[in-house]
C-alpha positions as CSV (number, residue, x, y, z in Angstrom):
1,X,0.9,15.9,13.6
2,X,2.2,17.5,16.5
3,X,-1.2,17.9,18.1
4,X,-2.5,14.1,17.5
5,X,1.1,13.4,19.0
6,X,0.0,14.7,22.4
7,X,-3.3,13.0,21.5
8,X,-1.7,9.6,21.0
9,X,0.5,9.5,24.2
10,X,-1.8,10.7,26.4
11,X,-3.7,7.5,25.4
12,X,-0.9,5.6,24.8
13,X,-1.4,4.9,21.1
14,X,1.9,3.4,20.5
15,X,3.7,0.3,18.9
16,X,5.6,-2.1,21.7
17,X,8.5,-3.8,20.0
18,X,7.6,-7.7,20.0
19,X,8.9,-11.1,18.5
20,X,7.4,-9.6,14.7
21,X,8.5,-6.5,14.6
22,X,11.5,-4.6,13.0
23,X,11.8,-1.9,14.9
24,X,12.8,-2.2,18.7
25,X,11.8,1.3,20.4
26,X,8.5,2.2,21.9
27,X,6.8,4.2,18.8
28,X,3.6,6.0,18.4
29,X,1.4,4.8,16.3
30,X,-1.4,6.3,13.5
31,X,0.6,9.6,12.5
32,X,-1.5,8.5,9.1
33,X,-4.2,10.3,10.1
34,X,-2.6,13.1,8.3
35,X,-3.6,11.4,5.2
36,X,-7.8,11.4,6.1
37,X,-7.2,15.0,6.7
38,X,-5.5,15.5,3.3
39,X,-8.3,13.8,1.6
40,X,-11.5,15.4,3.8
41,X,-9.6,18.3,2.8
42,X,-9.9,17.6,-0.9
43,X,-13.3,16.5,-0.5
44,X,-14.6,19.7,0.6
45,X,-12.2,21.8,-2.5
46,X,-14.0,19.8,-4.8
47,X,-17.7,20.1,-3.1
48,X,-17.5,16.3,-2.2
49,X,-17.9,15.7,-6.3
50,X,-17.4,11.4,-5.6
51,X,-20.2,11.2,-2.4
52,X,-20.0,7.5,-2.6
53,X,-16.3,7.5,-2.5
54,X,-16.6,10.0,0.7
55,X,-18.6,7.6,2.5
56,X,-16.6,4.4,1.4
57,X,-13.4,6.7,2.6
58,X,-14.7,8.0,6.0
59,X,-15.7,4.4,7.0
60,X,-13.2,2.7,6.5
61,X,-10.8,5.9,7.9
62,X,-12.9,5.1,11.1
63,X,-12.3,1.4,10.9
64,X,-8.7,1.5,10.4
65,X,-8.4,4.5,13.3
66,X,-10.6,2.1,15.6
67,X,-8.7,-0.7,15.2
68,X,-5.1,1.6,15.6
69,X,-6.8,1.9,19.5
70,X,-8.6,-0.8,20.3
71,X,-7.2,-3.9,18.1
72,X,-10.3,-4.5,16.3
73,X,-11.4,-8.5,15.4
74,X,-10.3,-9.5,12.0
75,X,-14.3,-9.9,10.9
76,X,-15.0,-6.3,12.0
77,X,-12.1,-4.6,9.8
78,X,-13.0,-7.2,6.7
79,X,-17.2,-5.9,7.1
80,X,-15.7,-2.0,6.9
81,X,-13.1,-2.7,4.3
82,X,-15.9,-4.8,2.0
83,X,-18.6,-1.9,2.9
84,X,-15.6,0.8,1.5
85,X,-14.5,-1.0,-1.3
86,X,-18.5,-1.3,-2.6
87,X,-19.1,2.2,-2.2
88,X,-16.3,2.9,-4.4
89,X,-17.6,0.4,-7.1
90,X,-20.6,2.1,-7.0
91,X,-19.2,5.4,-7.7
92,X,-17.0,4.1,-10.9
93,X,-20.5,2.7,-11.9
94,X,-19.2,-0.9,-12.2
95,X,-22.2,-2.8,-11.4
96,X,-23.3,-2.2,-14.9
97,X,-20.1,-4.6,-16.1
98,X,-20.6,-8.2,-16.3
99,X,-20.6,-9.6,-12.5
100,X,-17.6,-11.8,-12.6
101,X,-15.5,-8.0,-14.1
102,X,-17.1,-6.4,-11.0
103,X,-16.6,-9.5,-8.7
104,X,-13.1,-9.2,-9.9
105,X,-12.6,-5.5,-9.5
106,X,-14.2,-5.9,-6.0
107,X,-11.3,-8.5,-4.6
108,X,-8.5,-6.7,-6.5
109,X,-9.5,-3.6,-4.7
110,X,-10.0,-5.4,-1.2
111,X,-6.6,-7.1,-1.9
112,X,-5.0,-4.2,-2.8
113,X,-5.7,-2.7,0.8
114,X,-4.7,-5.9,2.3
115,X,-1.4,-5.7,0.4
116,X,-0.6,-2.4,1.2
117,X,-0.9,-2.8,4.9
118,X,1.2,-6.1,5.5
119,X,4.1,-3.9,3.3
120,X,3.9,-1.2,5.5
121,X,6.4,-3.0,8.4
122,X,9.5,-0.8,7.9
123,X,10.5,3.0,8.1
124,X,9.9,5.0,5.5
125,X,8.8,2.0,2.7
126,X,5.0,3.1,2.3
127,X,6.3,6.8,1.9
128,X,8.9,6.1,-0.8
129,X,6.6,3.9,-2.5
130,X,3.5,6.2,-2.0
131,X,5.2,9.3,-3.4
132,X,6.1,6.7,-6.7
133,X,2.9,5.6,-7.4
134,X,1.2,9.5,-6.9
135,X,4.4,10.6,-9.2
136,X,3.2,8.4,-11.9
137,X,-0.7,9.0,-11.7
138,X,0.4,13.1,-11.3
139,X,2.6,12.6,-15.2
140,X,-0.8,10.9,-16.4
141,X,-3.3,13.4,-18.5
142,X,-6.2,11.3,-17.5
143,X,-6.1,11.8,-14.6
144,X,-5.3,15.2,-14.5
145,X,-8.8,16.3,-12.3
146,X,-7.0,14.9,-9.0
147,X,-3.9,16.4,-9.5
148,X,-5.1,18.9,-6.1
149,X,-5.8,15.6,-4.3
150,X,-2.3,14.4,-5.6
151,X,-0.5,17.4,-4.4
152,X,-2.1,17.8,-1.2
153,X,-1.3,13.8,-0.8
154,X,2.1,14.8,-1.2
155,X,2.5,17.3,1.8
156,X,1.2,14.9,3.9
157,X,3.9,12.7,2.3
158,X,6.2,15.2,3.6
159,X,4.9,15.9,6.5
160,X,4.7,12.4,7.8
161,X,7.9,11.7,6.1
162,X,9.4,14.0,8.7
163,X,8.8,12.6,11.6
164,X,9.6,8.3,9.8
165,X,11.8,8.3,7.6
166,X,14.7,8.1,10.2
167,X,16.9,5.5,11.8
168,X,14.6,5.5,14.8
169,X,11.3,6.6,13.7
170,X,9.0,8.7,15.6
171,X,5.6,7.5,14.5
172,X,4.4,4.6,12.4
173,X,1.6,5.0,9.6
174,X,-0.9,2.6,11.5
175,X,-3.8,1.3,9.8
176,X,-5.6,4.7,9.8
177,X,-2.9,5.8,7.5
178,X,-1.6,2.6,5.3
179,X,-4.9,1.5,4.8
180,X,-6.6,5.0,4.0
181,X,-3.6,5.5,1.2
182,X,-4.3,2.5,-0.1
183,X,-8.2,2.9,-0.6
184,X,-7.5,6.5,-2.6
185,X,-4.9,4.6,-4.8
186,X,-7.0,2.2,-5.7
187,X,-9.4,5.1,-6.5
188,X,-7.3,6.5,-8.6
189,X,-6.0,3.6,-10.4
190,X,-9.8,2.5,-10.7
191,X,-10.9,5.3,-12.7
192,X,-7.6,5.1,-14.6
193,X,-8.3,1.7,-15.9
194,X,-12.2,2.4,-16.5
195,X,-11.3,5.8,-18.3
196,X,-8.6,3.8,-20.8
197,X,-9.7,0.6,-20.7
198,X,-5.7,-0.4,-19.9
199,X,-5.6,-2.9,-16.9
200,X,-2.0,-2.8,-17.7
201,X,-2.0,0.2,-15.1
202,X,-1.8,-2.4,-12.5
203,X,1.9,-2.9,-13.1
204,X,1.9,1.0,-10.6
205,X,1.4,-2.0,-8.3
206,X,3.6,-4.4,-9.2
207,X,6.6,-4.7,-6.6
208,X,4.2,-4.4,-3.4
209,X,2.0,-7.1,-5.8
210,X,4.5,-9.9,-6.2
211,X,6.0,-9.1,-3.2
212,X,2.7,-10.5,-1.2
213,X,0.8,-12.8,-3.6
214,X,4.3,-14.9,-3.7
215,X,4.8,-14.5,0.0
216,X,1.2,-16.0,0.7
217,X,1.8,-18.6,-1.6
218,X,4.9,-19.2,0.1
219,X,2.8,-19.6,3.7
220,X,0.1,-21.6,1.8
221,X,3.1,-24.2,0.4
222,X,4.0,-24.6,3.9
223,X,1.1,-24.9,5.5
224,X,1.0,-22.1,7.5
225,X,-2.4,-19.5,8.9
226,X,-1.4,-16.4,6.2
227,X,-4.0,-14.8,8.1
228,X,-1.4,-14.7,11.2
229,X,1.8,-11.7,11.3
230,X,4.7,-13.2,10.1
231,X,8.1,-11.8,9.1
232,X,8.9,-13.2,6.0
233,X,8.7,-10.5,3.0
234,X,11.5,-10.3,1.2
235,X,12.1,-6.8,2.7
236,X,11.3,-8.4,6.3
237,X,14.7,-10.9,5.8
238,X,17.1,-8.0,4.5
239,X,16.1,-5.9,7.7
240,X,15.5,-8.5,10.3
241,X,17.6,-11.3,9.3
242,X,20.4,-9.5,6.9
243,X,20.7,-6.8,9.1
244,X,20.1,-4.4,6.2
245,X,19.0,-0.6,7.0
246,X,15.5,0.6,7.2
247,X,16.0,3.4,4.7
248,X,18.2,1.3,2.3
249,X,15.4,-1.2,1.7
250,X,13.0,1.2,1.3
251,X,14.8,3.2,-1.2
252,X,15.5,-0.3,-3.2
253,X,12.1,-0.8,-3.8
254,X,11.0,2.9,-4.4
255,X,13.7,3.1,-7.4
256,X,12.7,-0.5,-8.8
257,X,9.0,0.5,-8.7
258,X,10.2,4.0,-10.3
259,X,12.1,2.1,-13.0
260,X,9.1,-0.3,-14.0
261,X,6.7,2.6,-14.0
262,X,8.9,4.3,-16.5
263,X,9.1,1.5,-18.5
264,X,5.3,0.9,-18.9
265,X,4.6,4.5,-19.5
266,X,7.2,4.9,-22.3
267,X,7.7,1.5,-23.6
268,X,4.5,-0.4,-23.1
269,X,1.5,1.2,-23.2
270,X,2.2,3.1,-26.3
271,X,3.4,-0.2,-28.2
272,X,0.2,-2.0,-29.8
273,X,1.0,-5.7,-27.9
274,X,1.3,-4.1,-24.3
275,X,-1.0,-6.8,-22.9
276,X,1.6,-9.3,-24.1
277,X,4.3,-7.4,-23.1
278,X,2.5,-6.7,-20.0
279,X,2.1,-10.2,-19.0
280,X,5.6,-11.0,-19.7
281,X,6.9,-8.0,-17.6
282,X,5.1,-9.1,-14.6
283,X,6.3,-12.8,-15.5
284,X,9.5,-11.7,-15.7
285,X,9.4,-9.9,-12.3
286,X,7.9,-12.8,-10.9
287,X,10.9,-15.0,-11.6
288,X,13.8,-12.6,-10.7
289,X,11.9,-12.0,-7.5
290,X,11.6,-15.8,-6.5
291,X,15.6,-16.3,-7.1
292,X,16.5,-13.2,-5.6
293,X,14.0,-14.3,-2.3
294,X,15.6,-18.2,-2.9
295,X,18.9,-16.5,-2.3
296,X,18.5,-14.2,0.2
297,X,16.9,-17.3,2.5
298,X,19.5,-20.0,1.2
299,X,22.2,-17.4,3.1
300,X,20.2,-17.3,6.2
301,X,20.2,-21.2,6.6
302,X,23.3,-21.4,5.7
303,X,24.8,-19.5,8.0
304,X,22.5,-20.8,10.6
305,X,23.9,-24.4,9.8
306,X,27.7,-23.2,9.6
Protein backbone atom coordinates (compact mmCIF):
# COMPACT_ATOMS: atom_id res chain seq x y z
CA UNK A 1 0.00 0.00 0.00
CA UNK A 2 2.69 2.23 0.95
CA UNK A 3 4.60 1.61 -2.26
CA UNK A 4 1.54 2.06 -4.83
CA UNK A 5 1.02 5.27 -2.55
CA UNK A 6 4.25 6.82 -3.95
CA UNK A 7 3.12 5.20 -7.18
CA UNK A 8 -0.26 6.96 -7.23
CA UNK A 9 0.97 10.58 -6.40
CA UNK A 10 3.71 10.58 -8.47
CA UNK A 11 0.97 10.24 -11.21
CA UNK A 12 -1.42 11.94 -9.49
CA UNK A 13 -4.03 9.10 -9.13
CA UNK A 14 -6.28 10.95 -6.85
CA UNK A 15 -10.06 11.84 -6.17
CA UNK A 16 -10.72 15.87 -6.55
CA UNK A 17 -13.73 16.73 -4.37
CA UNK A 18 -16.65 17.90 -6.80
CA UNK A 19 -20.49 18.79 -6.81
CA UNK A 20 -21.05 14.48 -6.26
CA UNK A 21 -18.96 13.66 -3.89
CA UNK A 22 -18.94 13.14 -0.06
CA UNK A 23 -15.84 13.63 0.84
CA UNK A 24 -14.11 17.19 0.41
CA UNK A 25 -10.21 16.55 0.66
CA UNK A 26 -7.90 15.75 -2.22
CA UNK A 27 -7.64 11.65 -1.86
CA UNK A 28 -5.79 9.10 -3.61
CA UNK A 29 -7.37 6.85 -5.36
CA UNK A 30 -7.17 2.71 -6.19
CA UNK A 31 -5.59 1.57 -2.72
CA UNK A 32 -7.88 -1.64 -4.03
CA UNK A 33 -5.28 -2.89 -5.82
CA UNK A 34 -4.47 -4.62 -2.63
CA UNK A 35 -7.30 -6.79 -3.31
CA UNK A 36 -5.88 -8.25 -7.05
CA UNK A 37 -2.76 -8.91 -5.18
CA UNK A 38 -4.74 -10.89 -2.50
CA UNK A 39 -6.43 -12.91 -5.04
CA UNK A 40 -3.20 -13.41 -7.74
CA UNK A 41 -1.88 -14.43 -4.61
CA UNK A 42 -4.45 -17.12 -4.01
CA UNK A 43 -4.33 -18.03 -7.51
CA UNK A 44 -0.90 -19.17 -7.44
CA UNK A 45 -1.55 -21.22 -3.58
CA UNK A 46 -4.03 -23.10 -5.35
CA UNK A 47 -2.01 -23.75 -8.84
CA UNK A 48 -4.53 -21.42 -10.60
CA UNK A 49 -7.21 -24.48 -9.98
CA UNK A 50 -10.34 -21.92 -11.68
CA UNK A 51 -8.11 -20.73 -15.06
CA UNK A 52 -11.25 -19.27 -16.48
CA UNK A 53 -11.95 -17.41 -13.45
CA UNK A 54 -8.17 -16.10 -13.51
CA UNK A 55 -8.54 -14.70 -16.87
CA UNK A 56 -12.16 -13.30 -16.18
CA UNK A 57 -10.37 -11.65 -12.87
CA UNK A 58 -7.09 -10.31 -14.42
CA UNK A 59 -9.20 -8.54 -17.15
CA UNK A 60 -11.38 -7.00 -15.68
CA UNK A 61 -8.60 -6.08 -12.63
CA UNK A 62 -6.90 -4.31 -15.74
CA UNK A 63 -10.20 -2.59 -16.78
CA UNK A 64 -11.11 -1.29 -13.55
CA UNK A 65 -7.16 -0.09 -12.85
CA UNK A 66 -7.30 1.55 -16.43
CA UNK A 67 -10.19 3.25 -16.01
CA UNK A 68 -8.94 4.42 -12.07
CA UNK A 69 -6.11 6.49 -14.48
CA UNK A 70 -7.39 7.37 -17.47
CA UNK A 71 -11.44 7.57 -17.02
CA UNK A 72 -12.26 4.89 -19.40
CA UNK A 73 -15.71 5.38 -21.82
CA UNK A 74 -18.59 3.69 -20.27
CA UNK A 75 -18.65 1.06 -23.49
CA UNK A 76 -15.09 0.04 -22.79
CA UNK A 77 -15.61 -0.92 -19.03
CA UNK A 78 -19.22 -2.72 -20.00
CA UNK A 79 -17.09 -4.96 -23.02
CA UNK A 80 -14.34 -5.95 -19.96
CA UNK A 81 -17.01 -6.44 -17.34
CA UNK A 82 -19.33 -8.66 -19.94
CA UNK A 83 -15.92 -10.46 -21.16
CA UNK A 84 -15.17 -11.20 -17.05
CA UNK A 85 -18.48 -12.14 -16.03
CA UNK A 86 -18.56 -14.89 -19.22
CA UNK A 87 -15.38 -16.32 -18.21
CA UNK A 88 -16.75 -16.97 -14.89
CA UNK A 89 -19.95 -18.69 -16.29
CA UNK A 90 -17.88 -20.73 -18.08
CA UNK A 91 -15.98 -21.93 -15.22
CA UNK A 92 -19.26 -22.79 -13.07
CA UNK A 93 -20.18 -24.68 -16.27
CA UNK A 94 -23.47 -22.88 -16.68
CA UNK A 95 -23.88 -22.95 -20.29
CA UNK A 96 -25.20 -26.38 -19.91
CA UNK A 97 -28.46 -24.72 -17.92
CA UNK A 98 -31.27 -23.67 -19.90
CA UNK A 99 -30.30 -20.23 -21.69
CA UNK A 100 -32.74 -17.95 -20.06
CA UNK A 101 -31.06 -19.58 -16.19
CA UNK A 102 -27.68 -18.57 -17.76
CA UNK A 103 -28.97 -15.37 -19.34
CA UNK A 104 -30.16 -14.63 -15.91
CA UNK A 105 -27.08 -15.66 -13.95
CA UNK A 106 -25.11 -13.56 -16.61
CA UNK A 107 -26.93 -9.98 -15.70
CA UNK A 108 -27.21 -10.80 -12.02
CA UNK A 109 -23.51 -11.18 -12.00
CA UNK A 110 -22.92 -8.02 -14.22
CA UNK A 111 -25.42 -6.21 -11.96
CA UNK A 112 -23.95 -7.28 -9.08
CA UNK A 113 -20.55 -5.52 -10.04
CA UNK A 114 -22.51 -2.50 -11.09
CA UNK A 115 -24.13 -2.47 -7.56
CA UNK A 116 -21.22 -2.78 -5.66
CA UNK A 117 -19.38 0.13 -7.23
CA UNK A 118 -22.15 2.90 -7.14
CA UNK A 119 -22.26 1.78 -3.10
CA UNK A 120 -18.82 2.26 -2.68
CA UNK A 121 -19.13 6.42 -2.27
CA UNK A 122 -18.33 6.70 1.51
CA UNK A 123 -15.44 5.75 4.01
CA UNK A 124 -15.24 2.63 5.15
CA UNK A 125 -18.95 1.24 3.71
CA UNK A 126 -17.43 -1.41 1.14
CA UNK A 127 -15.01 -2.67 4.00
CA UNK A 128 -17.70 -3.14 6.70
CA UNK A 129 -19.90 -4.67 4.27
CA UNK A 130 -17.09 -6.78 2.59
CA UNK A 131 -15.77 -8.28 5.79
CA UNK A 132 -19.90 -9.31 6.43
CA UNK A 133 -20.46 -10.98 3.43
CA UNK A 134 -16.72 -12.96 3.51
CA UNK A 135 -17.80 -13.64 7.42
CA UNK A 136 -20.82 -15.37 6.27
CA UNK A 137 -19.36 -17.41 3.20
CA UNK A 138 -16.16 -18.28 5.87
CA UNK A 139 -19.22 -19.96 8.58
CA UNK A 140 -20.54 -21.91 5.34
CA UNK A 141 -19.19 -25.72 4.96
CA UNK A 142 -19.64 -25.50 1.26
CA UNK A 143 -17.61 -23.46 0.77
CA UNK A 144 -15.02 -24.41 2.93
CA UNK A 145 -12.12 -24.87 -0.22
CA UNK A 146 -11.84 -20.82 -0.33
CA UNK A 147 -11.53 -20.32 3.15
CA UNK A 148 -7.41 -19.35 2.17
CA UNK A 149 -8.84 -16.91 -0.41
CA UNK A 150 -11.36 -15.69 2.40
CA UNK A 151 -8.62 -15.19 4.85
CA UNK A 152 -6.18 -13.61 2.74
CA UNK A 153 -9.31 -11.34 1.51
CA UNK A 154 -9.49 -10.32 4.97
CA UNK A 155 -5.87 -8.89 5.56
CA UNK A 156 -6.27 -6.93 2.68
CA UNK A 157 -9.59 -5.91 4.47
CA UNK A 158 -7.28 -4.81 7.11
CA UNK A 159 -4.88 -3.55 5.47
CA UNK A 160 -6.89 -1.20 3.33
CA UNK A 161 -9.11 -0.59 6.24
CA UNK A 162 -6.18 1.18 7.78
CA UNK A 163 -5.54 3.70 5.80
CA UNK A 164 -10.07 4.45 5.03
CA UNK A 165 -11.81 3.90 7.58
CA UNK A 166 -11.16 7.34 9.20
CA UNK A 167 -12.82 10.70 9.34
CA UNK A 168 -10.60 11.93 6.48
CA UNK A 169 -9.61 9.01 4.58
CA UNK A 170 -6.39 8.47 3.03
CA UNK A 171 -7.18 6.46 -0.07
CA UNK A 172 -10.47 5.40 -1.75
CA UNK A 173 -11.03 1.74 -3.11
CA UNK A 174 -11.41 2.95 -6.81
CA UNK A 175 -12.72 0.80 -9.34
CA UNK A 176 -9.63 -1.49 -9.37
CA UNK A 177 -10.65 -2.47 -5.90
CA UNK A 178 -14.66 -2.18 -5.58
CA UNK A 179 -15.18 -3.74 -8.66
CA UNK A 180 -12.48 -6.62 -8.30
CA UNK A 181 -14.25 -7.46 -4.75
CA UNK A 182 -17.21 -7.63 -6.29
CA UNK A 183 -16.35 -10.04 -9.18
CA UNK A 184 -14.80 -12.72 -6.42
CA UNK A 185 -18.07 -12.36 -4.36
CA UNK A 186 -20.06 -13.06 -6.98
CA UNK A 187 -17.65 -16.06 -7.51
CA UNK A 188 -18.18 -17.29 -4.47
CA UNK A 189 -21.81 -16.79 -4.13
CA UNK A 190 -22.01 -18.45 -7.73
CA UNK A 191 -20.70 -21.70 -6.84
CA UNK A 192 -22.67 -21.48 -3.56
CA UNK A 193 -25.95 -21.36 -5.23
CA UNK A 194 -24.82 -24.07 -8.00
CA UNK A 195 -23.30 -26.40 -5.23
CA UNK A 196 -26.88 -26.19 -3.11
CA UNK A 197 -29.22 -25.31 -5.42
CA UNK A 198 -30.44 -22.34 -2.82
CA UNK A 199 -30.73 -18.98 -4.72
CA UNK A 200 -31.84 -17.83 -1.43
CA UNK A 201 -28.03 -17.08 -0.79
CA UNK A 202 -28.66 -13.90 -2.58
CA UNK A 203 -30.22 -12.36 0.50
CA UNK A 204 -25.73 -12.02 1.42
CA UNK A 205 -26.68 -9.31 -1.01
CA UNK A 206 -29.63 -7.94 0.02
CA UNK A 207 -28.98 -4.29 1.70
CA UNK A 208 -26.45 -3.16 -1.18
CA UNK A 209 -29.48 -4.93 -3.58
CA UNK A 210 -32.49 -2.92 -2.51
CA UNK A 211 -30.50 -0.15 -1.85
CA UNK A 212 -29.73 0.28 -5.79
CA UNK A 213 -32.50 -1.56 -7.71
CA UNK A 214 -34.96 0.96 -5.69
CA UNK A 215 -32.74 3.88 -6.19
CA UNK A 216 -32.77 3.28 -10.11
CA UNK A 217 -36.23 2.94 -10.05
CA UNK A 218 -36.41 5.98 -8.27
CA UNK A 219 -34.24 7.90 -11.24
CA UNK A 220 -36.28 5.88 -13.83
CA UNK A 221 -39.77 7.35 -12.10
CA UNK A 222 -38.35 10.64 -12.56
CA UNK A 223 -37.10 10.56 -15.56
CA UNK A 224 -33.74 10.94 -15.01
CA UNK A 225 -30.06 9.26 -17.17
CA UNK A 226 -29.36 6.44 -14.13
CA UNK A 227 -26.43 5.89 -16.19
CA UNK A 228 -25.13 9.53 -14.91
CA UNK A 229 -23.44 9.98 -10.89
CA UNK A 230 -25.97 11.11 -8.75
CA UNK A 231 -26.18 11.41 -4.93
CA UNK A 232 -29.22 9.97 -3.99
CA UNK A 233 -28.67 6.42 -2.04
CA UNK A 234 -30.20 6.37 1.01
CA UNK A 235 -26.67 6.42 2.61
CA UNK A 236 -25.72 9.42 0.09
CA UNK A 237 -28.70 11.77 2.06
CA UNK A 238 -27.66 10.74 5.71
CA UNK A 239 -23.99 11.82 4.88
CA UNK A 240 -24.46 14.62 2.42
CA UNK A 241 -27.78 16.05 3.26
CA UNK A 242 -28.23 14.79 7.08
CA UNK A 243 -24.90 15.50 7.90
CA UNK A 244 -24.52 12.03 9.37
CA UNK A 245 -20.83 10.60 9.85
CA UNK A 246 -18.91 8.50 7.37
CA UNK A 247 -18.25 5.69 9.82
CA UNK A 248 -21.78 5.79 11.42
CA UNK A 249 -23.49 4.99 8.15
CA UNK A 250 -21.33 2.48 7.35
CA UNK A 251 -21.51 0.59 10.48
CA UNK A 252 -25.57 0.84 10.17
CA UNK A 253 -25.54 -1.08 7.22
CA UNK A 254 -22.71 -3.63 8.10
CA UNK A 255 -24.81 -4.66 11.35
CA UNK A 256 -28.30 -4.72 9.33
CA UNK A 257 -26.58 -6.89 6.66
CA UNK A 258 -24.99 -8.95 9.67
CA UNK A 259 -28.42 -9.37 11.25
CA UNK A 260 -30.27 -10.59 7.97
CA UNK A 261 -27.45 -12.93 7.20
CA UNK A 262 -27.93 -14.46 10.65
CA UNK A 263 -31.35 -14.75 10.14
CA UNK A 264 -31.23 -16.66 6.75
CA UNK A 265 -28.48 -18.99 7.94
CA UNK A 266 -30.39 -20.00 11.21
CA UNK A 267 -33.97 -19.36 10.49
CA UNK A 268 -34.48 -19.82 6.76
CA UNK A 269 -32.56 -21.97 4.98
CA UNK A 270 -32.98 -24.78 7.35
CA UNK A 271 -36.91 -24.34 7.46
CA UNK A 272 -38.56 -26.37 4.41
CA UNK A 273 -40.60 -23.04 2.98
CA UNK A 274 -37.40 -20.76 2.78
CA UNK A 275 -38.24 -19.69 -0.81
CA UNK A 276 -41.47 -18.39 0.65
CA UNK A 277 -40.01 -17.03 3.47
CA UNK A 278 -37.28 -15.82 1.41
CA UNK A 279 -39.41 -13.79 -0.86
CA UNK A 280 -41.19 -12.25 1.96
CA UNK A 281 -37.92 -11.25 3.71
CA UNK A 282 -36.73 -9.43 0.83
CA UNK A 283 -40.41 -7.95 0.50
CA UNK A 284 -40.35 -6.97 3.76
CA UNK A 285 -37.02 -5.18 3.44
CA UNK A 286 -38.17 -3.68 0.45
CA UNK A 287 -41.01 -1.79 2.18
CA UNK A 288 -39.17 -0.68 5.41
CA UNK A 289 -36.56 0.60 3.15
CA UNK A 290 -38.89 2.78 0.91
CA UNK A 291 -40.52 4.51 4.20
CA UNK A 292 -37.38 4.82 5.92
CA UNK A 293 -35.86 6.60 2.34
CA UNK A 294 -39.64 8.43 2.15
CA UNK A 295 -38.69 9.84 5.54
CA UNK A 296 -35.39 10.68 5.44
CA UNK A 297 -36.17 12.90 1.99
CA UNK A 298 -39.63 14.35 3.41
CA UNK A 299 -37.11 16.06 6.26
CA UNK A 300 -34.78 17.34 3.66
CA UNK A 301 -37.64 19.27 1.79
CA UNK A 302 -39.04 20.23 4.61
CA UNK A 303 -36.55 21.85 6.02
CA UNK A 304 -35.59 23.29 2.73
CA UNK A 305 -39.29 24.90 2.56
CA UNK A 306 -39.22 26.08 6.36
Amino acid sequence: MLIYFKVADRYNIVDEPNHRSSHFKRTIRGGGIIFPVAVIIWFALVNFKYPFVFMGFIIISIISFLDDIYNLKQYQRLIGQMISVYFLLLQANCFILPIWMWFLGFLFILGWINTFNFMDGINGITMFHTTIILASFYWLPNLLEFQQLIKLLGIAILTFGFFNVRTNAITFLGDVGSITIAFILGFLMLLLIVETHRWEYIIFFSVYGIDSVLTICQRIFFQENIFLPHRKHLYQYLVNEKQWSHLVVSAIFAVLQAFINLVLILLIIPHPQSTIFSISLLTVLGFIYLILKYQVVYSLQKSTIF
